[in-house]
C-alpha positions, 0 to 999 in steps of 0.5 A: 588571511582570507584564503585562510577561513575556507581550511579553518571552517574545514578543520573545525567541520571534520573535527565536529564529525569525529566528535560525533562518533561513527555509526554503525548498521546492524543486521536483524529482524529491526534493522538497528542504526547506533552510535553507542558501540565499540568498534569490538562490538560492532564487528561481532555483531556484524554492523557496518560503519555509514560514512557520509549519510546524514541519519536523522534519528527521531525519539518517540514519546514514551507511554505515561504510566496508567494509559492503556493502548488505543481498543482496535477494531477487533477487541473495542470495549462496550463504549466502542460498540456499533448501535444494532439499527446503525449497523443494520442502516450500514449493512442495508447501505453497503447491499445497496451500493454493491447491488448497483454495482452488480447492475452496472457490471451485468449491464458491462457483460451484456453488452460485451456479450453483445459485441463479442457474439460469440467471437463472430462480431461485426468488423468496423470500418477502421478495422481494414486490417485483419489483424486488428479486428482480431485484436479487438476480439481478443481483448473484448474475450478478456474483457468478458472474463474479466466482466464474468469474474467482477459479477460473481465477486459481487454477488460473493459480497452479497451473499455475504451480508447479514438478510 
């Protein structure tokens, strides 16, 4: 009787997945999982059955009738609107933080300029190697580009805020 329990439970389990219907992938721009075609239909449109993948399906609240859609940054209404002296205060802010940025990003170029010197710096005492030395030098050449680029990024967002 025990041995018996274990293929009672089986039965039941594989009776309550075909109960439940097969589901189907469809193709498309939004990707559709569903349950509720005919075998027909899923084969004209090009679905495919998924077998053994547990899907989780999750409804989403429907919209009350009447309630408008949250304002966006871009289209905010009167209410939504930034005070002048607030904006002015955030701009002033942001100009500051970016030219301190720009003062730290200088000071990185210069003093990679410096090492650098024209791809004639001095060799250090770990560098027995040749080849390290000039593995150095080339990453201090990119770090230079890349040092170049950051200050012109800056002074970019900079221009760019209202005087």
């Amino acid at each position: 009787m025990p041995n018996r329990l274990p293929a009672a439970l089986l039965v039941l389990v594989a009776l309550g997945a075909q109960a439940e219907g097969t589901v189907y992938r469809c193709p498309g721009p939004p990707v559709l999982y569903t349950d509720a075609l005919s075998a027909k239909e899923a084969s004209e449109r090009g679905c495919r059955t998924i077998e053994g993948t547990p899907i989780t399906v999750m409804q989403m609240a429907k919209p009350r009738a009447g309630s408008a859609p949250a304002p966006s940054a871009e289209g905010r209404g009167a209410e939504g609107r930034v005070d002048a002296q607030q904006q002015r205060t955030r701009d002033d802010e942001r100009r500051r933080v970016l030219q301190t940025e720009l003062r730290s990003a200088e000071e990185r170029l210069a003093t990679a300029q410096k090492e650098f010197n024209n791809g004639q710096g001095e060799r250090r005492g770990d560098e027995r190697n040749y080849q390290k030395y000039l593995d150095r030098m080339a990453e201090l050449k990119d770090n230079i580009s890349r040092y170049e680029a950051d200050v012109q990024a800056l002074k970019r967002e900079i221009a760019k805020l209202p005087s």
